[in-house]
C-alpha positions in Angstrom: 114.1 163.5 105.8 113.4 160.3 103.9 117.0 159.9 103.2 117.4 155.8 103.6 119.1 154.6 100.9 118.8 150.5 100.0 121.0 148.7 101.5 123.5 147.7 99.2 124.4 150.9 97.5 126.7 152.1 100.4 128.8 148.4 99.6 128.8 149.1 95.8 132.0 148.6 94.2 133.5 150.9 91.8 134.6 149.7 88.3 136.6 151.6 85.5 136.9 150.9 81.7 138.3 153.1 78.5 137.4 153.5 75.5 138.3 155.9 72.3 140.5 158.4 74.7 137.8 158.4 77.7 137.5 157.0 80.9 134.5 155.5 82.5 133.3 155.0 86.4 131.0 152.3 87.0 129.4 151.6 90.1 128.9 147.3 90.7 128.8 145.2 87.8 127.0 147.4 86.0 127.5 149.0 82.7 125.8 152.7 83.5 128.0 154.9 83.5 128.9 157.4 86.4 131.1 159.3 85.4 133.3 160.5 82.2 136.8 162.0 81.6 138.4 162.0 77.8 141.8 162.0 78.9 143.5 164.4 76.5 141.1 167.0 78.0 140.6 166.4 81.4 139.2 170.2 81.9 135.8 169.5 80.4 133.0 167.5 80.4 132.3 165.1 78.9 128.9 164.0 79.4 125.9 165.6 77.7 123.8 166.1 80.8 126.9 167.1 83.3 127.2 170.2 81.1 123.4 170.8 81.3 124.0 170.8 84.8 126.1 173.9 85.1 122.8 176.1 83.0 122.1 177.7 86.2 124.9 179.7 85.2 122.2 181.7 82.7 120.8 182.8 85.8 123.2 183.6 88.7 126.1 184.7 88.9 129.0 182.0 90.7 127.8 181.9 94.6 130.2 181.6 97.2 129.1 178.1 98.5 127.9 175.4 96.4 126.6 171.7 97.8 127.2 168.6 95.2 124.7 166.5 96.3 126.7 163.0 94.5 130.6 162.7 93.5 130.4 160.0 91.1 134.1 160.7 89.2 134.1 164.7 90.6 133.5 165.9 87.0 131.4 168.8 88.6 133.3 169.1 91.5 136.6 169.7 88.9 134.9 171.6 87.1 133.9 174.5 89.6 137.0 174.3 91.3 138.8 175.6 87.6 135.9 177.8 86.2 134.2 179.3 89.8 137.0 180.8 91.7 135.0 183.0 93.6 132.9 179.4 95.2 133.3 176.9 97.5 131.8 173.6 96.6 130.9 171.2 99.3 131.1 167.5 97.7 128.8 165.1 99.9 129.2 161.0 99.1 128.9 158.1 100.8 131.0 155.9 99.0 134.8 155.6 100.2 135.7 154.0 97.1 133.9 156.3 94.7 135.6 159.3 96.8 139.0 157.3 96.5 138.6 157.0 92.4 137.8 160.7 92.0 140.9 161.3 93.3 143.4 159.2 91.6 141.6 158.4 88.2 139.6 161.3 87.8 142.0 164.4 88.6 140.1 165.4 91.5 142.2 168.4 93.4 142.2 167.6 96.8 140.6 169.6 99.6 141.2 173.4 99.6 139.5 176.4 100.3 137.5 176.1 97.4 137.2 172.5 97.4 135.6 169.7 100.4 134.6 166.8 99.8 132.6 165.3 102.9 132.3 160.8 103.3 128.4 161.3 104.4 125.5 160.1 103.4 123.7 163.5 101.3 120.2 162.8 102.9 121.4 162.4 106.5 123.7 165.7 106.0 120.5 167.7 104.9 119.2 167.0 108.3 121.8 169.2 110.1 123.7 171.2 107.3 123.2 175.0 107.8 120.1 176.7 106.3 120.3 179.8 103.6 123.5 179.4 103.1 124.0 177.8 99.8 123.3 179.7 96.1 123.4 176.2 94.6 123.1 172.9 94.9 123.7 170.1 92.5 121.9 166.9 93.0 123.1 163.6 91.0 122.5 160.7 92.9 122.5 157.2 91.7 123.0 154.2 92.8 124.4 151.3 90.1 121.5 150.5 88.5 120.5 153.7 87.7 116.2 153.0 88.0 116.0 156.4 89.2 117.3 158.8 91.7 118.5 157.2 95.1 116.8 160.3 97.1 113.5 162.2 95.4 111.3 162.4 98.1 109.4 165.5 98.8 111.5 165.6 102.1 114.2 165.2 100.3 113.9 168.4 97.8 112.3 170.3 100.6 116.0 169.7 102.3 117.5 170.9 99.8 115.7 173.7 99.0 116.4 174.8 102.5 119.7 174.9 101.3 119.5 177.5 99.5 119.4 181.6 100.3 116.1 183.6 100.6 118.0 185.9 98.5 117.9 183.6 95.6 119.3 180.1 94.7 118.7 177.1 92.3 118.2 173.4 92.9 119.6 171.5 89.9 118.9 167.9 89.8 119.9 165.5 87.1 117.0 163.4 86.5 117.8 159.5 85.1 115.4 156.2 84.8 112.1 155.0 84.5 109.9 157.9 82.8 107.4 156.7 85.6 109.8 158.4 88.7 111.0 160.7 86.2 107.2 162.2 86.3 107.2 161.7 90.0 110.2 163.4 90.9 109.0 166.3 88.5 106.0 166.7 90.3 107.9 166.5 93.6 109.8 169.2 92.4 107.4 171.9 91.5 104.9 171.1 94.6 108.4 172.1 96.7 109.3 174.9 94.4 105.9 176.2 93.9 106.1 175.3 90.0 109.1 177.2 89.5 110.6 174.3 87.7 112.3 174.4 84.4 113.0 171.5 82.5 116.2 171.5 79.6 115.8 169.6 76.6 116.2 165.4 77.2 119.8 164.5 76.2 120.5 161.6 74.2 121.6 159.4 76.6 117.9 160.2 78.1 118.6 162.5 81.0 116.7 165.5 82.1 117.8 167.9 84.0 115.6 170.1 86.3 116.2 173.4 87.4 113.9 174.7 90.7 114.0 178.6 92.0 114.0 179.8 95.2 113.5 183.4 96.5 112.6 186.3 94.5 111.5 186.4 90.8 115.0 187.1 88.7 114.2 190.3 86.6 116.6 190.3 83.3 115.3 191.7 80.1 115.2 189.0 77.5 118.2 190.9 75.7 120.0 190.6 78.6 119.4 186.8 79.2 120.2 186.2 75.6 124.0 188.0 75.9 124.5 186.2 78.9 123.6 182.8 77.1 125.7 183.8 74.2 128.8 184.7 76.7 128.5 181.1 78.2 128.2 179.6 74.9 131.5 181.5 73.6 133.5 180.7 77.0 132.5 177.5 77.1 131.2 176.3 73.9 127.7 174.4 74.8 124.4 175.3 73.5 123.2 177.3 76.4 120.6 179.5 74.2 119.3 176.1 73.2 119.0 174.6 76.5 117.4 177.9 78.0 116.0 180.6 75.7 112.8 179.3 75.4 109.8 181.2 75.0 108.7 184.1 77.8 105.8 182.0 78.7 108.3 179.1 80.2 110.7 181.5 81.5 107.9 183.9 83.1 107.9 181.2 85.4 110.9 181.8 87.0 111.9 185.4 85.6 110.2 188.7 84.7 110.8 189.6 81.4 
């Protein structure tokens, strides 16, 4: 699968700090930041690019099995626990102590019938985790000093594409580091996905985030994907027509309009 992982990330330690209402996971001595909660409002999310993340929601409706691919702090993992009620999200980290901090300084509920989080390593649990049965999975892995993802080999996205259901799924992947293994990982993507790759707009903090189709081509009218946009945007106040309503020569890639 080409899922080793150096050395040293599985010892990493976890570090916290606050500032201006909103508290910060670090992995090592680092200062990246892994994860965010602004403590009067412990419901959203914070970070730019962990919204982006959830923009698949333009194009499927909530599956009943999710994989998050990466804890870090559980913001994701919180997140579709109190907005997706009708999914299961299946958390995959290595790291006791990151697992440990979601937990206890992040809110993270603990496990439920719509919540697991599994202490494995994400590569090694590609190699055995059931096929077709996920409608999404969420990749964010990073290791503390945050050069680039941890796993991005074509094994790698080709596991997680098996993931998903013939019927239709999404690979979202949160895309961080040197623009060099940015473009590498991007190519990686669309040779797995057959080009079906859409990228959102760079945040500020200088993530991308990359979302691959599987299975048939989605057919939604472009009225239709613009109401559904504007639905998310009103329920949960992000720019999701700006992050997706490009124009029909992007999105034929992925949809018939």
């Amino acid at each position: 699968m080409g899922s080793k992982r150096p050395p040293q990330s599985a010892s990493e330690s976890v570090g916290l700090s606050e500032e201006f209402g909103v508290r910060y996971l670090h992995l090592g001595d680092t200062p990246w930041v892994q994860s965010a909660l602004r403590l009067d409002q412990p419901d959203q999310l914070e970070l730019e690019y962990v919204r982006q993340m959830t923009a698949w929601l333009g194009f499927l409706h909530a599956p009943p099995r999710i994989a998050l691919l990466g804890l870090g702090g559980g913001s994701l993992a919180r997140w579709n626990w109190r907005n997706l009620r009708a999914s299961k999200t299946i958390a995959l980290e290595h790291n006791p102590a990151v697992i440990l901090a979601a937990r206890t300084m992040f809110g993270l509920p603990a496990d439920g019938p719509r919540l697991q989080v599994l202490a494995q390593d994400a590569g090694q649990w590609l190699g055995g985790a059931p096929a077709g049965t996920f409608g999404v999975v969420l990749v964010d892995l990073y290791d503390g000093q945050a050069r680039g993802p941890i796993l991005e080999s074509e094994a790698f996205y080709q596991g997680c594409r098996n993931l998903l259901s013939d019927s239709g799924g999404i690979v979202v992947c949160n895309l961080f580091g040197d623009p060099r293994r940015l473009g590498r990982s991007v190519k990686r993507l669309r040779r797995v996905f057959a080009g079906r790759v859409l990228l959102l707009p760079p945040t500020h903090e200088g993530n991308t985030v990359a979302l691959a189709f599987h299975g048939p081509l989605l057919r939604v009218a472009t009225s239709a994907l613009r109401c559904r946009l504007e639905f998310l945007e009103a329920r949960f106040g992000w720019p999701y027509t700006a992050w997706l309503a490009g124009p029909a020569s992007v999105l034929a890639e992925h949809i018939t309009i």
